[in-house]
C-alpha atoms as a printed R data frame, in Angstrom:
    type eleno elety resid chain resno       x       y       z
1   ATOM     1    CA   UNK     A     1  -4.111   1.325  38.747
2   ATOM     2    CA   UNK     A     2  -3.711   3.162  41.970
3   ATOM     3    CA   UNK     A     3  -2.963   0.777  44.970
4   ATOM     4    CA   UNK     A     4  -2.272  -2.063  42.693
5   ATOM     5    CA   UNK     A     5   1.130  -0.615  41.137
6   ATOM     6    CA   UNK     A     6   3.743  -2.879  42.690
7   ATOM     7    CA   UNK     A     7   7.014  -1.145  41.106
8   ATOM     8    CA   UNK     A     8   8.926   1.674  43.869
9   ATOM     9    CA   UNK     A     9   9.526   4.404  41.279
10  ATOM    10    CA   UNK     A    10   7.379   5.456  38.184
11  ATOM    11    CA   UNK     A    11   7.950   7.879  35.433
12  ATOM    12    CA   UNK     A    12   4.899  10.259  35.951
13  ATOM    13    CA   UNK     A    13   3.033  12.151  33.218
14  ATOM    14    CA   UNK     A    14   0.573  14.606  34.539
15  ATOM    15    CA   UNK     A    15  -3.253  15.549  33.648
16  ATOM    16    CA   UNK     A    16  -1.989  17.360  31.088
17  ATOM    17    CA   UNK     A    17   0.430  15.081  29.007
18  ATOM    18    CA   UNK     A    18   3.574  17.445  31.042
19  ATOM    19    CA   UNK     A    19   6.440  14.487  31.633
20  ATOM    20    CA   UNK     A    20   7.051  15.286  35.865
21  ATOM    21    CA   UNK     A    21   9.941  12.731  35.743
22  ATOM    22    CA   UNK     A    22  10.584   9.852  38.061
23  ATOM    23    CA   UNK     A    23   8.947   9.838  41.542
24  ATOM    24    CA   UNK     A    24   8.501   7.132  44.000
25  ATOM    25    CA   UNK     A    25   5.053   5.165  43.858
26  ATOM    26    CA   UNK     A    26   3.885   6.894  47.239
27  ATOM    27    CA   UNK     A    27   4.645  10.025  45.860
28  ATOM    28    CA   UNK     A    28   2.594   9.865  42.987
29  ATOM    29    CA   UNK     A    29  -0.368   8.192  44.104
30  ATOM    30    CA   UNK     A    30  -0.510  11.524  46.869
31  ATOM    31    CA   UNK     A    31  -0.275  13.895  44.051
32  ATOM    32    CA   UNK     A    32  -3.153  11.597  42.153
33  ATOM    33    CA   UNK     A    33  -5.377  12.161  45.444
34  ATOM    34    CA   UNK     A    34  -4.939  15.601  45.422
35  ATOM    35    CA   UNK     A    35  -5.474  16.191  42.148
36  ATOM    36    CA   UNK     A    36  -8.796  13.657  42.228
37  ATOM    37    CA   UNK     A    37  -7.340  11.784  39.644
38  ATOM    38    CA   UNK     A    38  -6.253   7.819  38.765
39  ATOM    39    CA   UNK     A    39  -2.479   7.075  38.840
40  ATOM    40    CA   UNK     A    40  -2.624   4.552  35.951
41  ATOM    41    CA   UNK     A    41   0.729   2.386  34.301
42  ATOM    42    CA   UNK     A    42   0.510   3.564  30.536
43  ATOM    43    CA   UNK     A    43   3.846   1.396  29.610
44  ATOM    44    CA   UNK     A    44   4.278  -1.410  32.621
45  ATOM    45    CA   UNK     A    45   6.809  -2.891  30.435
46  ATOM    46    CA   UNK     A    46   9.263   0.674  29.947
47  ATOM    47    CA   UNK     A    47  12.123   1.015  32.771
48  ATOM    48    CA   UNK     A    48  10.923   2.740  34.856
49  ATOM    49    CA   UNK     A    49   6.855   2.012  34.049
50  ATOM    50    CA   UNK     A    50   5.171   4.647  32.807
51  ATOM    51    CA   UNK     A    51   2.766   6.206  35.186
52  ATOM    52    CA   UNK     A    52  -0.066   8.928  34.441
53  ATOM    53    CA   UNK     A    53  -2.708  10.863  35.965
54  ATOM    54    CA   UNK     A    54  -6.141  10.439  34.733
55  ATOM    55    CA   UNK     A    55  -9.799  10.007  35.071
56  ATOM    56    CA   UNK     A    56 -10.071   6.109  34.622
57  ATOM    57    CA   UNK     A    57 -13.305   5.672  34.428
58  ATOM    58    CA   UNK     A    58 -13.810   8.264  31.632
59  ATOM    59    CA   UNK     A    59 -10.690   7.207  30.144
60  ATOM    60    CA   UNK     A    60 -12.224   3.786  30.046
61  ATOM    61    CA   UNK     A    61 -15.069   4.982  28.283
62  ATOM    62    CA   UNK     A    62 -13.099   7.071  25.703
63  ATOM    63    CA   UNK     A    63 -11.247   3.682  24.376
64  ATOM    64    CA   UNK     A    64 -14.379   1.791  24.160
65  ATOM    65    CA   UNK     A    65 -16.332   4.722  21.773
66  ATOM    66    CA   UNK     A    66 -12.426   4.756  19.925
67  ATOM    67    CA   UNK     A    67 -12.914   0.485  19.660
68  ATOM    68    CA   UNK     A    68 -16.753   0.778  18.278
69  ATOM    69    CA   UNK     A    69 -16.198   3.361  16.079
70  ATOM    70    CA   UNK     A    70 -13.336   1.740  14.494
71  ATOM    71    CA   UNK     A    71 -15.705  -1.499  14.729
72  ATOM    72    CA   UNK     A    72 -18.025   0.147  12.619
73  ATOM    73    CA   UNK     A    73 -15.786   1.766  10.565
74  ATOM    74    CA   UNK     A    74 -14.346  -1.891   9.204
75  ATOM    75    CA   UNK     A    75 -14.769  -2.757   5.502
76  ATOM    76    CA   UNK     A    76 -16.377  -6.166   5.761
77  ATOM    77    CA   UNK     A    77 -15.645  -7.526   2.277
78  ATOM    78    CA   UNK     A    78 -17.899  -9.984   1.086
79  ATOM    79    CA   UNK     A    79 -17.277 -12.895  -1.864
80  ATOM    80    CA   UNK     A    80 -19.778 -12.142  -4.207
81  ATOM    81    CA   UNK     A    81 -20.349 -14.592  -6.993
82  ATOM    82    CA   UNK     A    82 -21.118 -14.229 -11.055
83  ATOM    83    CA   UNK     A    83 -21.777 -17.090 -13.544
84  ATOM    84    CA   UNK     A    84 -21.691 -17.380 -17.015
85  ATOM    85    CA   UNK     A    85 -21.714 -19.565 -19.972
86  ATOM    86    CA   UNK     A    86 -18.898 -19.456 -22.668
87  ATOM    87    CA   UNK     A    87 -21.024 -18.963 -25.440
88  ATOM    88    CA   UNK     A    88 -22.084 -15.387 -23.813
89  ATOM    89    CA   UNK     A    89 -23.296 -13.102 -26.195
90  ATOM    90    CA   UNK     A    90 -21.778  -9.122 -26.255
91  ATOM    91    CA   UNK     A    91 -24.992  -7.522 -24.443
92  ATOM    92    CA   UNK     A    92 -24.905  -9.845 -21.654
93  ATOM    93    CA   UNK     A    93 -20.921 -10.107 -21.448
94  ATOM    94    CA   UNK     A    94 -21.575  -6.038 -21.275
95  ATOM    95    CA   UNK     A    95 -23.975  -6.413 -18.166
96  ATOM    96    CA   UNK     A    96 -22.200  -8.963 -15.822
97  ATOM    97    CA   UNK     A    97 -19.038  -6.843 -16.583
98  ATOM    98    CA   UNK     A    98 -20.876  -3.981 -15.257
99  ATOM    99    CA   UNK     A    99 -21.849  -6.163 -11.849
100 ATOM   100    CA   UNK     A   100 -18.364  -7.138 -11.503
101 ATOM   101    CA   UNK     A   101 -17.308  -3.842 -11.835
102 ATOM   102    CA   UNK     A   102 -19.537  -2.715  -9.550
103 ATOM   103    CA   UNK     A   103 -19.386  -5.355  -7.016
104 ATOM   104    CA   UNK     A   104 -15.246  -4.410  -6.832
105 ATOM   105    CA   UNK     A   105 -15.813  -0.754  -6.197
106 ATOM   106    CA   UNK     A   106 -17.637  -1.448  -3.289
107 ATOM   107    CA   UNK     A   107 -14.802  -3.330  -2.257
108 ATOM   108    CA   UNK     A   108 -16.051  -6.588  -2.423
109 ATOM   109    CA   UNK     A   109 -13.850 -10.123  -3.784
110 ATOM   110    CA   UNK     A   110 -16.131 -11.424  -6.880
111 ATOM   111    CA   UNK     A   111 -15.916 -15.284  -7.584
112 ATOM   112    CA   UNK     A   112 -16.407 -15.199 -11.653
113 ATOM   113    CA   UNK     A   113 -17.564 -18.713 -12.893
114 ATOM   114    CA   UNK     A   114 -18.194 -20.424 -16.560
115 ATOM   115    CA   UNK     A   115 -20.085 -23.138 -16.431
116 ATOM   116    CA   UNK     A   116 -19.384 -25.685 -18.765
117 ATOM   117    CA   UNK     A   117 -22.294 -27.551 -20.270
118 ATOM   118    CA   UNK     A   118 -22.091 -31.251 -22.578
119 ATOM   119    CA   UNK     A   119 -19.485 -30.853 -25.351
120 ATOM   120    CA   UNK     A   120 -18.432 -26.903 -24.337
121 ATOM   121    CA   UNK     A   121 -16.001 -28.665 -21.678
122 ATOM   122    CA   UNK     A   122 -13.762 -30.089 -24.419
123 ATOM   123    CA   UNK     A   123 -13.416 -26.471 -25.105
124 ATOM   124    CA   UNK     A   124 -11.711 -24.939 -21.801
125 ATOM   125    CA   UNK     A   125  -9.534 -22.605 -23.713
126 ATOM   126    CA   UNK     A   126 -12.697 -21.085 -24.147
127 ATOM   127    CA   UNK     A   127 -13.535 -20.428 -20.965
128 ATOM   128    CA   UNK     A   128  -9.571 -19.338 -19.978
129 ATOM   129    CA   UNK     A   129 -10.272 -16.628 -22.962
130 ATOM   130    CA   UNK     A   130 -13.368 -15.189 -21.359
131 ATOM   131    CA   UNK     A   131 -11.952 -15.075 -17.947
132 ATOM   132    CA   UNK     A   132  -8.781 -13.253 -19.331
133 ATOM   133    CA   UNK     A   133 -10.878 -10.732 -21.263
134 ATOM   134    CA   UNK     A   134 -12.867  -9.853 -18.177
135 ATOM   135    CA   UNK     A   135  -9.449  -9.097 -16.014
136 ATOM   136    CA   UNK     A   136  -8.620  -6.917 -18.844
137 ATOM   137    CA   UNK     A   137 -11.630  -5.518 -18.986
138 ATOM   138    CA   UNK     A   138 -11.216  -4.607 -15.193
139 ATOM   139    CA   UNK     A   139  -7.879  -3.710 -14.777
140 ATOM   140    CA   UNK     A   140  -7.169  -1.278 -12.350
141 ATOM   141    CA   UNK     A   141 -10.045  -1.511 -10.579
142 ATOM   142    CA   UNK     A   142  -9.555  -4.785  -9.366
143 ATOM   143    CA   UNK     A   143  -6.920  -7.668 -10.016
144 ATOM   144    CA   UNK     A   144  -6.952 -11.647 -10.098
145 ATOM   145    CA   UNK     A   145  -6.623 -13.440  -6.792
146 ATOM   146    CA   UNK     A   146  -6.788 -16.721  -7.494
147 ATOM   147    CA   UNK     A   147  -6.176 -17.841 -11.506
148 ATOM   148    CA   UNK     A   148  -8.584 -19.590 -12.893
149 ATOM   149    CA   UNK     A   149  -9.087 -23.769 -11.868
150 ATOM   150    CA   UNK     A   150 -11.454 -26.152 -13.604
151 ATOM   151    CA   UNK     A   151 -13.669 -27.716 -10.770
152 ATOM   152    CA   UNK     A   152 -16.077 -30.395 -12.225
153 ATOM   153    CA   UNK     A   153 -17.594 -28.684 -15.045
154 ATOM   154    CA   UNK     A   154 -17.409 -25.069 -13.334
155 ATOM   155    CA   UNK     A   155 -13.840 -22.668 -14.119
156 ATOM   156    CA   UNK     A   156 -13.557 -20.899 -11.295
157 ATOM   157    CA   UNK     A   157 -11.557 -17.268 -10.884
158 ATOM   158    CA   UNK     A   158 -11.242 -14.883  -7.897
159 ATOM   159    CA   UNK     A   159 -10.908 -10.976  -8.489
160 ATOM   160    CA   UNK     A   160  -9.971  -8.617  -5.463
161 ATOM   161    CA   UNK     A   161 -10.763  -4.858  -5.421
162 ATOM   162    CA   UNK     A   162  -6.849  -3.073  -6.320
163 ATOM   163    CA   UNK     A   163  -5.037  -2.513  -8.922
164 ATOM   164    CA   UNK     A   164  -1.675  -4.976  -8.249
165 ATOM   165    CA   UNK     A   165  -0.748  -6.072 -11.734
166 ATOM   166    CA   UNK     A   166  -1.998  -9.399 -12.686
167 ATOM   167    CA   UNK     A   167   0.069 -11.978 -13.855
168 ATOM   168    CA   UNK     A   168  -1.162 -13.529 -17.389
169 ATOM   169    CA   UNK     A   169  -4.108 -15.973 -17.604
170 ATOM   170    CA   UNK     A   170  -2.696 -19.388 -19.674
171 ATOM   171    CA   UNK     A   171  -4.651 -22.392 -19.381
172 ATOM   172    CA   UNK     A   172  -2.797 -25.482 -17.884
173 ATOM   173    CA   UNK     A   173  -1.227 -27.480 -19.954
174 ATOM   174    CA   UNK     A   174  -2.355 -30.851 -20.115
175 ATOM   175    CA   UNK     A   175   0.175 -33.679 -18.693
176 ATOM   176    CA   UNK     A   176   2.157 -35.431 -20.675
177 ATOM   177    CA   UNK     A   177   2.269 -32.495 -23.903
178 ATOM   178    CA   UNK     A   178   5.507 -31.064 -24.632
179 ATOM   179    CA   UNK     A   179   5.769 -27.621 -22.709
């Protein structure tokens, strides 16, 4: 900015965005003074730097509104979470669809879990069922992320908001079984 541009010739741009051409340094930062107006490099980097007249204080002050309204225009997506058993029965299948459904509009990632409980783990395919019925269920308003992974006794699945086609939900087959 002003006295601190170290380059002999600049490409100047006036107060008004009108392209004056190349000038030496000197020259520019007397037309800046006369004009009460910062000589400020836009493009350092451009041969010859880029060099415009403006007010740098309230140009200053124009980028940082620009950076906090963008700032507070970011989506901040959050990883919501829904459990449920295998055994669900239709009503409350019906409701924590809804949730998920709702949780994905907003534009939020949903974690969906089954919890196994005793015996009900020796029936996975169960839970792989369930989890493939509810990206059915909400395709095209949001799409699998991560497939679905036993942890422990929980199977855990990851849903994004989108609609990217998701690729088929087939349990794991065990190790050692013919494929």
């Amino acid at each position: 900015m002003n006295e601190r541009i170290r380059v002999r010739q600049v490409r100047l741009i006036d107060e008004n965005g009108v392209q004056i051409g190349v000038v030496d340094t000197r020259e520019a930062l007397r037309l800046a003074r006369e004009r009460e107006y910062d000589l400020v490099l836009v493009s350092p980097n451009s041969v010859p730097p880029v060099a415009r007249l403006l007010d740098y204080g309230k140009w200053r002050y124009e980028q940082q509104q620009a950076e906090k309204e963008a700032r507070k225009k970011a989506k901040r997506t959050e990883l919501k979470s829904m459990k449920l058993r295998p055994k669900i029965e239709a009503h409350d299948y019906n409701t924590k669809l809804s949730h998920i459904r709702r949780f994905l509009e907003e534009g939020h990632k949903v974690k969906v879990t089954i919890m196994f409980r005793g015996r009900e783990l020796a029936h996975q395919e169960l839970g792989y069922r369930l989890l493939e019925r509810i990206a059915k269920d909400l395709e095209g308003i949001g799409f699998v992320e991560m497939r679905p992974e036993l942890m422990g006794r929980d199977m855990n699945m990851v849903m994004a908001p989108g609609s990217k086609p998701s690729a088929p939900i087939t349990p794991a087959s065990p190790a050692g079984s013919p494929s």
